[in-house]
C-alpha positions as CSV (number, residue, x, y, z in Angstrom):
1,X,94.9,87.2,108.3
2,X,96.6,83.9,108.5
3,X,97.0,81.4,105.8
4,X,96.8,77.5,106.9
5,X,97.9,75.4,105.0
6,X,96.1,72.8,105.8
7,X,92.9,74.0,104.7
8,X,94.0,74.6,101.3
9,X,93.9,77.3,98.7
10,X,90.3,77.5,98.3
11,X,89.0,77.8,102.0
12,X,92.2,80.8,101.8
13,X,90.5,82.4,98.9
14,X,87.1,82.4,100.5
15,X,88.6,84.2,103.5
16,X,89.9,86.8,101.1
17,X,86.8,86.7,98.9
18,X,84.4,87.7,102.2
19,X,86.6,90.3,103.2
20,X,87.0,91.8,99.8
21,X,82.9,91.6,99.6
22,X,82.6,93.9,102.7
23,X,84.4,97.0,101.1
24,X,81.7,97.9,98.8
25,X,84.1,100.7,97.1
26,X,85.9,97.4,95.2
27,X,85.2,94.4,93.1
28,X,87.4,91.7,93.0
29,X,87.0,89.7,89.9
30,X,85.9,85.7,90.4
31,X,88.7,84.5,88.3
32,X,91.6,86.8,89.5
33,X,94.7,85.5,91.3
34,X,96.0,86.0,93.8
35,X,99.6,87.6,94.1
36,X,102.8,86.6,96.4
37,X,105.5,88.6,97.1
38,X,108.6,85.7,96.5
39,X,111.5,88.4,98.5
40,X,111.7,91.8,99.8
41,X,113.1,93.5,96.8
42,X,110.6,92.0,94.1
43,X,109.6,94.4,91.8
44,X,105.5,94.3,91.3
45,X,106.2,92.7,87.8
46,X,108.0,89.9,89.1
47,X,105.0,88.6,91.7
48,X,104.1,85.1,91.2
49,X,100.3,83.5,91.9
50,X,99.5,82.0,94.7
51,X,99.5,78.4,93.6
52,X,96.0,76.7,93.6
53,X,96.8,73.4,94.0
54,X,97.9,71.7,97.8
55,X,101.0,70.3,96.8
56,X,102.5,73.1,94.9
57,X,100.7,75.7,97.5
58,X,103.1,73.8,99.8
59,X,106.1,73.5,98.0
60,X,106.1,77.2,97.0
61,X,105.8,78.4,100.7
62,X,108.8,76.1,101.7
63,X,110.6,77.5,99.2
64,X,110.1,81.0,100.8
65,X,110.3,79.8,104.1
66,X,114.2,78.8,102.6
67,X,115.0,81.8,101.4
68,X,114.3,83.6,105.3
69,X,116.2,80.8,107.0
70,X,119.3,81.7,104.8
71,X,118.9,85.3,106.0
72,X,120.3,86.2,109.7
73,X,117.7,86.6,111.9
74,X,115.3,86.1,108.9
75,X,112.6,83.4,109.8
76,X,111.7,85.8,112.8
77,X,111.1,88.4,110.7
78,X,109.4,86.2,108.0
79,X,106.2,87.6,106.8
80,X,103.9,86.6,103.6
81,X,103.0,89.1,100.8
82,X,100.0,88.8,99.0
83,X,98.5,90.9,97.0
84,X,95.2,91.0,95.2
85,X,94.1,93.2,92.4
86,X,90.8,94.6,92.6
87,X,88.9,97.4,90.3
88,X,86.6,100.4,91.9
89,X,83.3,100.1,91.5
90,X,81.3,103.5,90.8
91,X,84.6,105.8,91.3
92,X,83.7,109.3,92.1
93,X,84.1,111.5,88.4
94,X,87.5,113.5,88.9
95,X,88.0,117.3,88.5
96,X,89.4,117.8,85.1
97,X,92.2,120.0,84.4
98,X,91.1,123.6,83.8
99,X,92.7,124.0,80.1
100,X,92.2,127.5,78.8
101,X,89.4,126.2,76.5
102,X,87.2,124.6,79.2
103,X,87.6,128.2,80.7
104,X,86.1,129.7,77.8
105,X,83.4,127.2,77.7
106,X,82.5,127.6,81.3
107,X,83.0,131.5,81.1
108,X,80.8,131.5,78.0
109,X,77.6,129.1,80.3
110,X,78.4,131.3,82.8
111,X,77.5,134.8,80.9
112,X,74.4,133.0,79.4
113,X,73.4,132.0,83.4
114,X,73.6,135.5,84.3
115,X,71.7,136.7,81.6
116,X,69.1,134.4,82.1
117,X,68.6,135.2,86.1
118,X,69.6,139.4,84.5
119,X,72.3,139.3,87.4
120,X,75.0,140.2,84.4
121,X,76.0,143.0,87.3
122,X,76.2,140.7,90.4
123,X,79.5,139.4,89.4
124,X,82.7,140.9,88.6
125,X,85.9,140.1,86.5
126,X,87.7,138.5,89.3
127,X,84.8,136.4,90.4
128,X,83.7,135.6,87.4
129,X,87.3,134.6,86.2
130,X,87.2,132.3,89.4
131,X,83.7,131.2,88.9
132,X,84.9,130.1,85.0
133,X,88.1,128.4,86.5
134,X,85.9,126.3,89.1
135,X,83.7,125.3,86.3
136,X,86.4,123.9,84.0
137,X,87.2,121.5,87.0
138,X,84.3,120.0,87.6
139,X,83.2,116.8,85.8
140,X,81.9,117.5,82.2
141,X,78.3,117.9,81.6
142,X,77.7,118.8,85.2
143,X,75.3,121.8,87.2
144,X,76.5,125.2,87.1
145,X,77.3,125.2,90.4
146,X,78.2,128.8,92.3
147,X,81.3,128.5,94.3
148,X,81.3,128.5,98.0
149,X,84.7,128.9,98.6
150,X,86.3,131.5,100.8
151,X,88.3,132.4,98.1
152,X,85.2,133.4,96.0
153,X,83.5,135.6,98.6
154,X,86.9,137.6,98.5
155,X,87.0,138.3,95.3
156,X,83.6,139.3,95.1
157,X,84.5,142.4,97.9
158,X,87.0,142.8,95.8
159,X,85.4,143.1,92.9
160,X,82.7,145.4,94.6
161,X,85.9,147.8,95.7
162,X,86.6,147.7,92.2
163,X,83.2,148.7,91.3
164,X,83.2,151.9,93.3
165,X,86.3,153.3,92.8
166,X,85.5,152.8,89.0
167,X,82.3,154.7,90.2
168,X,84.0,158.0,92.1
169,X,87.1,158.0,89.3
170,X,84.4,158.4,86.7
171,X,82.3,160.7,88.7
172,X,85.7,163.1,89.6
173,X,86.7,162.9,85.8
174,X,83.6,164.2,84.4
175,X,83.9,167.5,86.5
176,X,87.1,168.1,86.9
177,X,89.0,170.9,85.5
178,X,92.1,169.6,85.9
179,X,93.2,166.1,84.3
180,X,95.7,163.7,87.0
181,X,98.5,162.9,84.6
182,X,101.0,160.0,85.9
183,X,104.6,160.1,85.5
184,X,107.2,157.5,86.4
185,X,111.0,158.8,86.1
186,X,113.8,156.5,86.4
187,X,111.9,153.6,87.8
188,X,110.5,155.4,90.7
């Protein structure tokens, strides 16, 4: 976008205006300035407004235009920074940090889920420790939403591998005459 400077500040704003109008993700407030860049090193606090008015619009883009022609080769290189701040409008709700208390809290909606459907059997530790972990993320007050991640599905084999060796260890250790007793010596 070009600035003329000519046309003055307002016919500059309405360009910006328009194309600020077009992102619908952003409002641009009615009263907000807009910002310049004075040099290359400015630091964000140190931006000045656009000025408003012709002569001082004018006066503060000569300036600038001064400081490139002091640099070598610096009124090829010249280049305008402005800068507008705008808000977004309707932001998406963010995942939340998983603390170890939202965990509980969406372990504990999670048990009373599965009650309710009687599917307390469907899911195992690993999944369900997953499930609760997912849960804490999303936005509070949300659905109970079941993962769909890859990562879920795994655990869930995994928690069904769990489930029947549980099953056959219990099964060989109600009639078995001998007990298997583990040893570790010396670290190995």
């Amino acid at each position: 976008m070009q600035i003329v400077v000519d046309e003055g500040y307002q016919v500059f704003r309405e360009k910006v205006k328009r194309i600020a109008e077009q992102k619908p993700d952003i409002e641009w407030g009615a009263d907000a300035p807009i910002m310049l860049k004075p040099t290359n090193n400015t630091t964000r606090a140190q931006y000045e407004e656009l000025a408003t008015d012709e002569s001082s619009l004018r006066q503060q883009l000569l300036r600038l235009w001064g400081f490139a022609s002091r640099r070598r080769f610096g009124q090829s290189a010249f280049k305008l920074e402005l800068f507008i701040y705008v808000t977004r409008v309707g932001q998406n709700a963010l995942l939340r940090r998983a603390t170890q208390a939202r965990v509980a809290t969406a372990a504990a909606q999670i048990e009373n889920h599965l009650a309710e459907q009687g599917a307390t059997e469907a899911f195992g530790r690993a999944s369900r420790a997953y499930w609760a972990t997912s849960q804490a993320q999303q936005p509070e007050g949300g659905p109970l939403i079941t993962p769909t991640a890859t990562t879920f599905s795994q655990l869930q084999g995994i928690d069904e591998a769990h489930g029947r060796i549980d099953a056959t260890f219990q099964a060989d250790s109600n009639d078995a005459e001998f007990v298997t007793v583990s040893c570790h010596l010396n670290g190995g």
